[in-house]
C-alpha positions in Angstrom: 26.2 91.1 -17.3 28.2 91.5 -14.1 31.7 91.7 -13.9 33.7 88.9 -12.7 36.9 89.7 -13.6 37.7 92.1 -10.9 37.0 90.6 -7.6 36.3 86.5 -7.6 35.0 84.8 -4.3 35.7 88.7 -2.6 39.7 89.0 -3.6 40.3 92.1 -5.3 42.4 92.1 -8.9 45.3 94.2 -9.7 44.6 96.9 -12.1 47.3 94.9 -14.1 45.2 91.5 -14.4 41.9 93.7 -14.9 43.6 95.4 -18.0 45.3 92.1 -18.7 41.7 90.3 -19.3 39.9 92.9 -20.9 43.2 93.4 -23.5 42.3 89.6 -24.0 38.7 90.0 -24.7 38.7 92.7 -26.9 41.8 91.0 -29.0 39.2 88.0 -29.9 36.8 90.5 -30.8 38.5 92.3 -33.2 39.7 89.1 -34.8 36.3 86.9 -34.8 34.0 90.0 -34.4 31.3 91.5 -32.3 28.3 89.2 -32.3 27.3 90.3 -28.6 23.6 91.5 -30.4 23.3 88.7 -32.5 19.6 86.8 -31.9 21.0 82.7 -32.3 17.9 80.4 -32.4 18.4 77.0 -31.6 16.8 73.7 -32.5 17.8 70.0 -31.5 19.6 67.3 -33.4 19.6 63.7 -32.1 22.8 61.9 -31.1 22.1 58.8 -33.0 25.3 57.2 -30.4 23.9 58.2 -27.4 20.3 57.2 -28.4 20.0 54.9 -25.3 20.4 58.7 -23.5 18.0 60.3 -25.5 20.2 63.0 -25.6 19.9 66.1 -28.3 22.7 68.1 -29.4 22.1 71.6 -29.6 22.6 73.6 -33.0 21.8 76.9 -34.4 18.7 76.4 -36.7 16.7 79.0 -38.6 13.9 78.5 -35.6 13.8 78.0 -32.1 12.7 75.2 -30.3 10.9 74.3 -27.2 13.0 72.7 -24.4 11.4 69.5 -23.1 9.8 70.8 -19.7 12.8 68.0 -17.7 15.7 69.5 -19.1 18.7 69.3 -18.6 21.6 70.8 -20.3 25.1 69.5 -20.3 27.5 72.3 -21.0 30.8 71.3 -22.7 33.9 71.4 -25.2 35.7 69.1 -27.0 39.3 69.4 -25.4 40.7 65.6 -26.1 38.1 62.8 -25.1 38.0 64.4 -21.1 35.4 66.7 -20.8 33.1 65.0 -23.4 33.7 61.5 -21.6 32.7 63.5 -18.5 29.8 65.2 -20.3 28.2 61.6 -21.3 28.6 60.4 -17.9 26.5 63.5 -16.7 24.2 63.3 -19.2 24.3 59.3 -18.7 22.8 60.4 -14.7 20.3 63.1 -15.8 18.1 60.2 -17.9 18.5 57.7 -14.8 17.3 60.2 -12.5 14.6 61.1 -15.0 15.7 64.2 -17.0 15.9 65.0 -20.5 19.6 65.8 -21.5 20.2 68.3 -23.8 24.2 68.8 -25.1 25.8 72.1 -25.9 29.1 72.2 -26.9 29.8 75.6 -27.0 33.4 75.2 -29.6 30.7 73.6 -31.9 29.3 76.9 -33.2 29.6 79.8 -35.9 30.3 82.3 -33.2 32.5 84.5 -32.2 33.1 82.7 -28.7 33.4 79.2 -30.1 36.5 80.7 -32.0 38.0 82.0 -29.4 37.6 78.6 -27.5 39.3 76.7 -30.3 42.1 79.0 -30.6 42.7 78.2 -27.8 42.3 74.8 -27.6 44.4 74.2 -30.8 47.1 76.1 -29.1 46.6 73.9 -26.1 47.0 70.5 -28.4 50.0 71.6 -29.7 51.4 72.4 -26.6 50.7 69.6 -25.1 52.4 67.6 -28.4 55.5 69.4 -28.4 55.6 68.6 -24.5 56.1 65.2 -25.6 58.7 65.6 -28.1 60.8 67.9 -26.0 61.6 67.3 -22.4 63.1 70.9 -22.3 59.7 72.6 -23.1 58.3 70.2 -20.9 60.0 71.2 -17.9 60.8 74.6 -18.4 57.3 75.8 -20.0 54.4 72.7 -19.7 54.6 71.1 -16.2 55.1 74.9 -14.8 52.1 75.9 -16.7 50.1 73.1 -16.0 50.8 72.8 -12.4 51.5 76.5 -11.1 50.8 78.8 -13.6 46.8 77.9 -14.3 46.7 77.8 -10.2 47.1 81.3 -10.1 43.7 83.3 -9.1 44.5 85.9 -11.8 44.5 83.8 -14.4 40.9 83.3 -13.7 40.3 87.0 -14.5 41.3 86.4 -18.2 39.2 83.1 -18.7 36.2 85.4 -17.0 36.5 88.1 -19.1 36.7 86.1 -22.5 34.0 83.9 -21.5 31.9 86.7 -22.2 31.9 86.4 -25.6 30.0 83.5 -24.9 26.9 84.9 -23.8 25.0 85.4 -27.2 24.5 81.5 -27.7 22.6 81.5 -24.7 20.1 84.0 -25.8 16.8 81.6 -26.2 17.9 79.4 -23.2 15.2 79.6 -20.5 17.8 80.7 -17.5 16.3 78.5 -15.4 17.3 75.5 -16.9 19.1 73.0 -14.9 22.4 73.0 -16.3 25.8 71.4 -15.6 29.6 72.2 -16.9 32.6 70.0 -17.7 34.3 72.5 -18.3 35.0 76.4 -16.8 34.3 78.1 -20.1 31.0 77.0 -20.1 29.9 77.4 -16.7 31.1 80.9 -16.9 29.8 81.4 -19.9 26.0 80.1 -18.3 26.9 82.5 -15.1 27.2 85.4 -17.4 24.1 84.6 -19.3 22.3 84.5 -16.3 21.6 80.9 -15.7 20.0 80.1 -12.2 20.7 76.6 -12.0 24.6 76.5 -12.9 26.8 73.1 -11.4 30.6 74.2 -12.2 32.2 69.8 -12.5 35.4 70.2 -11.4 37.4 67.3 -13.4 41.1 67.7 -12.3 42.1 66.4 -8.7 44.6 69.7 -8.4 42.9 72.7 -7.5 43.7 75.5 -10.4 42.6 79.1 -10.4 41.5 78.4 -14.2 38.4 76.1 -12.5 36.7 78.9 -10.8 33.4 80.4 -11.6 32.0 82.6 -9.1 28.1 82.1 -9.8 27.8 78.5 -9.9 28.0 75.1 -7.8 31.3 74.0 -7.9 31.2 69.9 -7.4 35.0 68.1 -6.8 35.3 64.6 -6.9 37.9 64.4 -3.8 39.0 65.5 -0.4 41.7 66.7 -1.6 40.4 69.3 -4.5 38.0 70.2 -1.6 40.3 71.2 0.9 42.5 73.3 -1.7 39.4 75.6 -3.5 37.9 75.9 0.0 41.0 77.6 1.0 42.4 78.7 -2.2 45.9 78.0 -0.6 48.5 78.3 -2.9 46.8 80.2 -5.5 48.2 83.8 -5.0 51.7 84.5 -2.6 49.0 86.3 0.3 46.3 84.6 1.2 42.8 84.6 -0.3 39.1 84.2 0.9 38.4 80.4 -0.2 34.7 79.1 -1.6 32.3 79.7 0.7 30.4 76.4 1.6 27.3 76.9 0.1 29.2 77.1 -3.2 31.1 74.1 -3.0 30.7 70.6 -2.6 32.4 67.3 -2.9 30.5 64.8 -4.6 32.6 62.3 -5.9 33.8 60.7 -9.1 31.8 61.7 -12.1 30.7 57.9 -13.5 27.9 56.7 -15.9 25.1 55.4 -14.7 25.6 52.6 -17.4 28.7 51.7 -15.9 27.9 51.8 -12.4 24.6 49.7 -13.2 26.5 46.0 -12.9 29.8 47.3 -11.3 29.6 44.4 -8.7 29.4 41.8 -11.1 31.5 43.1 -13.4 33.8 42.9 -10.6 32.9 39.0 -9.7 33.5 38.4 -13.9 37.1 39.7 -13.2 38.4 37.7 -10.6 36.5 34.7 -11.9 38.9 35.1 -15.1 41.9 35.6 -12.8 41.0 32.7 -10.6 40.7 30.2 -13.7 43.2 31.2 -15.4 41.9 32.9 -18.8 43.9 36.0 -20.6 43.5 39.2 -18.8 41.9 41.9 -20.8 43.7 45.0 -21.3 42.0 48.1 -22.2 44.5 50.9 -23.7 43.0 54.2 -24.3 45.0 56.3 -27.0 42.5 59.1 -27.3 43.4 62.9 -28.0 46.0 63.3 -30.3 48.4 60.0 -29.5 49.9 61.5 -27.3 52.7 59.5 -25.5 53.1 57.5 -28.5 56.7 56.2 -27.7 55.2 54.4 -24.5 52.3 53.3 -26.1 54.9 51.6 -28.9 57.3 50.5 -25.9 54.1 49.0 -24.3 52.6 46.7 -26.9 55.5 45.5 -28.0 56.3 44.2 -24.5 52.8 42.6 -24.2 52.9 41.0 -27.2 54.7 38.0 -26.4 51.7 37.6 -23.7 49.5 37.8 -26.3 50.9 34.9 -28.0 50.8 32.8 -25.0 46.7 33.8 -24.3 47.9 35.3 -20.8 46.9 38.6 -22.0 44.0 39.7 -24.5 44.4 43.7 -25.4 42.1 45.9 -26.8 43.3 49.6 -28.4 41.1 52.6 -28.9 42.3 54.6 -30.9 39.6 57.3 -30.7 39.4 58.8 -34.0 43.1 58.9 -34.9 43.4 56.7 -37.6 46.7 57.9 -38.4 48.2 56.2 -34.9 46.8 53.5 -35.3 48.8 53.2 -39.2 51.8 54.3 -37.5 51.6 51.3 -35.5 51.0 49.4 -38.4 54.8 49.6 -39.2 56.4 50.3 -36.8 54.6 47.0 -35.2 54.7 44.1 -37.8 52.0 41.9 -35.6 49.6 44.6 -35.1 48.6 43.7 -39.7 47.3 40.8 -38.7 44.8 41.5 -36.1 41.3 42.3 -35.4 40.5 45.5 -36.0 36.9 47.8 -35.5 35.4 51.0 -37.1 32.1 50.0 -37.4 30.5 51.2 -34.5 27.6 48.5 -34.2 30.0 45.6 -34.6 31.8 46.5 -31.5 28.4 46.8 -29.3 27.4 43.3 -30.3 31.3 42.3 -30.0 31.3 44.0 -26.0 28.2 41.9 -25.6 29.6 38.6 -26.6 32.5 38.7 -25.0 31.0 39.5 -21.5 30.5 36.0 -19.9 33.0 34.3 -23.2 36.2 34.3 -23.9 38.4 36.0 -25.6 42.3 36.1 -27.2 44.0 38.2 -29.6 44.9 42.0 -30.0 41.9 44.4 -30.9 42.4 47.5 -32.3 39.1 49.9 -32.1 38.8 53.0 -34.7 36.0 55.3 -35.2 35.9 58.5 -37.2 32.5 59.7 -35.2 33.1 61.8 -32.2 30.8 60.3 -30.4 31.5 56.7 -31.1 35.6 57.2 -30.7 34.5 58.3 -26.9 31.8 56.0 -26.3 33.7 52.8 -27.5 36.3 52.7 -24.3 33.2 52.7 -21.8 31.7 49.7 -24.2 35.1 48.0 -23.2 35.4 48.8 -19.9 33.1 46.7 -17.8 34.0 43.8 -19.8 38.3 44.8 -19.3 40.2 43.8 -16.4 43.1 46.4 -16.6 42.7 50.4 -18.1 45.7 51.9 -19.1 45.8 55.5 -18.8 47.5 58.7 -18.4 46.0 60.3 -14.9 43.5 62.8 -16.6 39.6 62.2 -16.7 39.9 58.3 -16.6 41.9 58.2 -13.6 38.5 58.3 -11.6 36.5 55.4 -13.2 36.0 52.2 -11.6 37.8 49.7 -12.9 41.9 48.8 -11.7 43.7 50.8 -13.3 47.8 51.4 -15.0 48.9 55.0 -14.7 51.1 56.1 -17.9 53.1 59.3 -17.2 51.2 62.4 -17.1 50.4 65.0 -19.5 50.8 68.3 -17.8 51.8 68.7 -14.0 47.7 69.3 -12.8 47.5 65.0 -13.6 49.9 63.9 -11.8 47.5 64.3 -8.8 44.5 62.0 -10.2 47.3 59.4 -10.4 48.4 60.3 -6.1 44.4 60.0 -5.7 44.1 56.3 -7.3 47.2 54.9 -6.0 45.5 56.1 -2.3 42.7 54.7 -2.4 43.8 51.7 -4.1 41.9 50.9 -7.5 45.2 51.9 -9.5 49.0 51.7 -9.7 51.3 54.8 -8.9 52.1 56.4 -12.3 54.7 54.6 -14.2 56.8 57.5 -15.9 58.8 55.6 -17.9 58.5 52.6 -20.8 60.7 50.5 -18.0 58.3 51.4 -15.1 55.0 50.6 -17.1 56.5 47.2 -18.5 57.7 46.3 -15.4 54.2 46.9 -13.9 52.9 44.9 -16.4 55.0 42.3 -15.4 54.2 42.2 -11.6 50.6 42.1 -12.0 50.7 39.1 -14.4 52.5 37.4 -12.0 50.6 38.1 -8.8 47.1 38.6 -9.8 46.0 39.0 -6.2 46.7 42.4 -7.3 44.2 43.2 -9.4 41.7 41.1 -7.2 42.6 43.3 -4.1 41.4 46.3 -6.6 38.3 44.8 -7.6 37.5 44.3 -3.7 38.4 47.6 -3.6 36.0 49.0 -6.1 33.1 47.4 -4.4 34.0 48.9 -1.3 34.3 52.1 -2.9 30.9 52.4 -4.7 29.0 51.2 -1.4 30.4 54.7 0.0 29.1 56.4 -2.8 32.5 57.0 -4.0 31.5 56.9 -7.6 28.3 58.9 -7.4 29.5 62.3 -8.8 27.4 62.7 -11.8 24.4 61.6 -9.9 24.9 63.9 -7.3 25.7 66.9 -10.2 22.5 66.0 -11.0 20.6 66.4 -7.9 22.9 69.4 -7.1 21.2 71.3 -10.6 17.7 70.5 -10.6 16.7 70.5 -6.9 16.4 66.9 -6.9 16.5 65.1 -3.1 18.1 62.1 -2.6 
């Protein structure tokens, strides 16, 4: 296993980052264990959701299995709905272009590397919480983190080394699998395995020194995230040798096949309802951990009197929070009386129905399944006219879009990159900002038309081809 803590892309560490990273390491180990000779078969496990994939999860089982001879792996970890939404659409691409994907979620396991990953995640989530409750730790310790301090090139030296603890799950992988990552840790993880075939999915539109994986293909989705890990500007005071070409490309946004199918006339649908006059459809995604929850509160409130009128229909995912969705229950008296979904299967044939009909009312979407809780916002989407967002993973999907304020500094970039190439609103930082948005495209639906026209244009460029290309990118595949 080669080091890659020490020098990445040819810039030498400090002997104070080195130590730094291998302190790290060692302090996981000695709370989780050393499992780094541990022999972890693997076997498959259907994910009964994504059964229109064909996708397998990837478990430890008492024998291994055979890999189907077009595999593909998808590489991820559950860190809110973003990387997994990411992870379905890349999986999503792999069956259209003819692959069998295969899911590993590497915080999923009994192993001393999944615990360090959700350590650290859990420590992220609550960070991220508290960010909303306290503007003070969010401007003196989470927007700094978030926007400058995971830039820095030496905090890639950490991430590196603890990634290594990763290793022994990939033991009975065949290293020559095609394989893609939504996330660093895994493609690190791959890289240090020896995987051949490694595409590093950049999701974040700021370029961060905690994305870097020296080993694999790293794919961005914009101009921008290109120019900045060609260069690495900004990510140390002197300067630094950048990603060398042939490791680095820009691909762009990481879609579903699924949802890139019918854009077009999903597209015509929308501006057919605008130009007759029925409710627009508005697509909320809570997600995570309800995060944000004030504006969320602040927002349906203001909607609701639309609601009452049929100018506005509005559908809520909750993800699998039920307990957000209660909390709206009283602090929102209206919300008791309306429709609400947990059964998976109903809100499939519900998507489906609603599609060329009409529709009124609030709908509030629940489901305790992983899986489903993700899934159920891209049932909604093609059939929504407006998503309403925070700038994170979502902010690249094609469909107009409402910016919410950020969550963490690195997102307030995805929401610069929608408002410039004009499928979305500048973010709206405040429960004033987002209302009053609300406000102006109700009135002047040209608005949202102009977006849809926008869209089209967009995925004629290729624009929205990412996961495809991610694809191509991993297994060798021309276009």
């Amino acid at each position: 296993m080669a080091d890659k803590s020490s020098v990445i892309f040819g810039n030498k560490m400090d002997a104070k980052t080195i130590a730094s990273a291998e302190k790290s390491k060692q302090k996981f180990i000695k709370k989780y264990g050393d499992d780094s000779n541990a022999d972890y078969k693997l076997g498959f496990k259907a994910i009964d959701t994504l059964d229109f994939l064909g996708a397998d999860n990837i478990v430890f089982d008492e024998k291994q299995a055979k890999f189907d001879e077009k595999a593909l792996i998808v590489g991820n970890i559950r860190m809110g709905f973003g990387h997994y939404r990411i992870s379905i659409a890349m999986a999503s691409c792999a069956k259209a272009l003819g692959f069998k994907p295969y899911w590993l979620d590497l915080a999923s396991f009994d192993a001393t590397g999944s615990k360090m990953i959700r350590e650290q995640n859990d420590m992220y989530s609550l960070a991220s919480r508290i960010s909303q409750k306290s503007k003070l730790f969010n401007k003196l310790i989470w927007e700094p983190l978030n926007s400058e301090g995971f830039k820095k090139i030496t905090y890639n030296a950490k991430d590196q080394k603890n990634s290594e603890l990763l290793v022994p799950i990939f033991k009975n992988i065949p290293k020559d699998t095609p394989y893609i990552a939504t996330h660093v840790w895994p493609s690190q993880a791959a890289i240090h395995a020896g995987m051949t075939h490694v595409v590093n999915a950049i999701p974040d539109n700021w370029p961060m020194g905690l994305h870097l994986s020296e080993g694999a293909m790293h794919t961005v989705q914009t101009p921008f995230a290109y120019f900045g890990y060609k260069t690495l500007n900004g990510f140390a005071k002197t300067p630094l040798n950048g990603i060398p070409e042939k490791d680095l490309k820009m691909v762009g946004c990481f879609i579903d096949h699924e949802l890139l199918v019918d854009l077009e006339n999903d597209n015509k649908r929308r501006k057919a309802r605008l130009a007759n006059g029925k409710p627009i459809r508005i697509l909320m995604t809570v997600g995570g951990a309800g995060a944000g929850y004030d504006m969320y509160l602040a927002m349906i409130k203001h909607l609701i009197p639309y609601v009452n009128e049929k100018k506005v229909t509005l559908f809520i995912n909750f993800g699998d929070h039920k307990t957000v969705y209660e909390k709206l229950q009283q602090d929102i008296g209206d919300m008791k009386t309306q429709n609400f979904f947990n059964e998976y299967g109903k809100l499939k044939d519900f998507a489906k129905d609603i599609k060329e009909g009409d529709v009124n009312g609030i709908y509030a979407i629940y489901n305790e399944n992983l899986f489903e809780a993700v899934y159920s916002t891209n049932l909604l989407m093609p059939v929504s006219d407006i998503l309403v967002t925070k700038p994170s993973e979502l902010a690249y999907y094609p469909i107009p879009k409402v910016f919410m304020r950020h969550i963490g500094g690195h997102e307030v970039y995805g929401a610069i990159n929608g408002r410039e190439i004009g499928d979305s609103t500048p973010e709206c930082p405040t429960e004033e900002s987002i209302n009053a948005m609300f406000d102006k495209l109700l009135e002047d639906k040209e608005i949202l038309a102009h977006m849809c026209d926008r869209i089209d244009e967009l995925k004629k460029q290729g624009h929205y081809d990412g996961a495809y290309e991610c694809v191509r990118l991993a297994t060798g595949l021309k276009k």
